[in-house]
Residue, then its C-alpha position, 0 to 999 in steps of 0.5 A: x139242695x141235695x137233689x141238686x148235689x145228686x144230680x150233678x154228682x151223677x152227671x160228673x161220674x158220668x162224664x169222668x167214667x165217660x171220658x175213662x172209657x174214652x182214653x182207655x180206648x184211645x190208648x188202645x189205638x194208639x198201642x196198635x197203631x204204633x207197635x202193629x202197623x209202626x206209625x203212631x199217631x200223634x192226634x191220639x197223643x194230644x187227645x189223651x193229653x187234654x182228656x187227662x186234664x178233663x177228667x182230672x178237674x171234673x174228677x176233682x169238681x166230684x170229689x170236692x162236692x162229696x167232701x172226699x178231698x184231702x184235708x188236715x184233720x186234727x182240728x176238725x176231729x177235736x171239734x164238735x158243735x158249733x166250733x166244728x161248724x164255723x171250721x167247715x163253714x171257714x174252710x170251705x171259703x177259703x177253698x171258694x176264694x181260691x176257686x174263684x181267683x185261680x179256677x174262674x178268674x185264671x182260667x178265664x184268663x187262659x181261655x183269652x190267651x187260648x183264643x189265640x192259640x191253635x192246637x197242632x195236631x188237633x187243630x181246634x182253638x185252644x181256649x175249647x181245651x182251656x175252657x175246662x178251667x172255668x167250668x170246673x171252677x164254677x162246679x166246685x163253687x156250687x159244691x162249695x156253697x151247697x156244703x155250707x148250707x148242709x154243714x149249717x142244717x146238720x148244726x141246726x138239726x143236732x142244735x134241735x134234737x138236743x132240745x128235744 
C-alpha cells in the first residue's frame, strides 16, 4: 500500500507543480500581451481558469492522501487506542460518502451536461474540463481507502508491541 501512496503522491505533485509552472507561464503572457502589445488575450483567460480548478482539485487529491487536510482535532487528540482507530476509520468514511456522491456522482453528472457544452474561447467539449471532478474523486477515494488500512496496521503494530 505505501508503495502505491507514493507513486501516486509523486505523480499528483508532479502534475500540480506541472500545472503551477503552466500558469505562471500563462499569466505571464497574458501580462505582456495585454499591457505591451495592448491586446489581451481572452484563450490565456480561460486556460488559467480551468488550469485553477485542475490544480486545486488534484491538489486537494494530494493533500487528502497525505492526511494534511483541515480537521477538528479536539476528539482525536484525547483519544488514543483503539477509539482514535474507529475515529479516523469513521471519519475517513464520512469523507468517502461525500466523495463518491459529490466528487464521482456530481462530476459524472457535470460531465453529461458538459457534452453538451462547448467552451468559447478554447473550443473544446466541456465535460474535457468537467472531466477533472470524477478523476479527483476517484484519487481521493483510494487515498481513502489507502488511510484505513494504514490507520488499522498501525493499531495492530502498537496492539503488538504492547504485548511484547
Amino acid at each position: 500500500m505505501e508503495k502505491i501512496k507514493n507513486i501516486m503522491d509523486k505523480v499528483l505533485a508532479g502534475a500540480c507543480a506541472l500545472l503551477l509552472t503552466f500558469m505562471t507561464a500563462l499569466i505571464t503572457y497574458q501580462v505582456v500581451v495585454r499591457y505591451v502589445f495592448k491586446s489581451p488575450s481572452t484563450m490565456s483567460e480561460d486556460m488559467l481558469s480551468y488550469s485553477f480548478v485542475w490544480l486545486s482539485l488534484l491538489g486537494s487529491a494530494l493533500v487528502f492522501g497525505q492526511r494534511d487536510h483541515m480537521k477538528v482535532s479536539i476528539f482525536s487528540e484525547k483519544l488514543t487506542g483503539a477509539g482514535k482507530v474507529i475515529l479516523s476509520v469513521l471519519s475517513e468514511c464520512i469523507i468517502l460518502v461525500i466523495v463518491i456522491c459529490v466528487f464521482i456522482f456530481g462530476g459524472k453528472e457535470f460531465m453529461v451536461v458538459g457534452a453538451l457544452q462547448m467552451s468559447p474561447t478554447l473550443n473544446i467539449a466541456m465535460h474535457w474540463i468537467y472531466s477533472i471532478l470524477p478523476l479527483s474523486g476517484i484519487l481521493i477515494v483510494i487515498y481513502n481507502v489507502i488511510n484505513i488500512i494504514q490507520s488499522i496496521q498501525e493499531f495492530n503494530g502498537e496492539r503488538r508491541e504492547e504485548l511484547l
